[in-house]
C-alpha positions in Angstrom: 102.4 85.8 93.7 99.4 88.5 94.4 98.1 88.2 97.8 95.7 89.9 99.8 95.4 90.4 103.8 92.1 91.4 105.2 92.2 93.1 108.7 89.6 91.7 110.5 90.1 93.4 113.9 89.8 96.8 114.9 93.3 97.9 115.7 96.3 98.9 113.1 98.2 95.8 112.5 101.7 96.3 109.8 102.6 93.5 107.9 106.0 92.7 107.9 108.6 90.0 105.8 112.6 90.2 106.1 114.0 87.4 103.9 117.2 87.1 102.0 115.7 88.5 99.2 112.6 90.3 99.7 111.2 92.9 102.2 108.0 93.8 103.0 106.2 96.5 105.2 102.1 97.5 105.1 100.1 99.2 107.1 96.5 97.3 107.5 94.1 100.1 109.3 91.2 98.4 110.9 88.8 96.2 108.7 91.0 97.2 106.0 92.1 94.9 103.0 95.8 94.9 101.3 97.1 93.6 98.5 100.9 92.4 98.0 103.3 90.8 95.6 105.5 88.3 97.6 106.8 85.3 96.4 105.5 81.7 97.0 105.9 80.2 100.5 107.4 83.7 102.2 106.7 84.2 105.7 104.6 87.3 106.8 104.6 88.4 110.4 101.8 90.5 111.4 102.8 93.3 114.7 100.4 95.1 116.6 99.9 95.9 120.3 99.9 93.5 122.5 100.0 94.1 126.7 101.0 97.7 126.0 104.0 97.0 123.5 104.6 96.0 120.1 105.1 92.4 119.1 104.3 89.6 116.7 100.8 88.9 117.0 100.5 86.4 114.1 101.8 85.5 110.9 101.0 83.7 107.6 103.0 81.8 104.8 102.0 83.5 101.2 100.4 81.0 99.3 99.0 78.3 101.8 95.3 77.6 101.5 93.4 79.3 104.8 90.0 78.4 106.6 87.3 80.3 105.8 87.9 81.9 109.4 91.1 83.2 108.7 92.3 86.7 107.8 94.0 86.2 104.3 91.9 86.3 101.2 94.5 85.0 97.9 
């Protein structure tokens, strides 16, 4: 499934899935958009600072419908 994350925040985010079968790592600079092929219902975690270290900051499931406030755009 084509998907596509838009970095909405100012700081460099990587986008990041580790399943059985698939893996996944992008680089989102600020404001910027990227597009993936993942398939349906695969977990993406999204890692950036937080508190002076790295760590999960959010994540997304491919393929679910989001708000018109949230980051992913399918």
């Amino acid at each position: 499934m084509e998907w596509c994350y838009h970095n909405q925040s100012d700081a460099l985010v990587v986008l990041r899935c580790d399943e059985e079968n698939f893996y996944m790592e992008k680089v989102a600079f600020p404001f910027d958009m990227v597009s993936f092929e993942a398939p349906a219902s695969t977990k993406v975690f999204i890692w950036g600072y937080c508190n002076g270290s790295v760590a999960i900051i959010d994540s997304f499931v491919v393929g679910k419908s989001m708000g018109p406030d949230d980051s992913q755009v399918t």
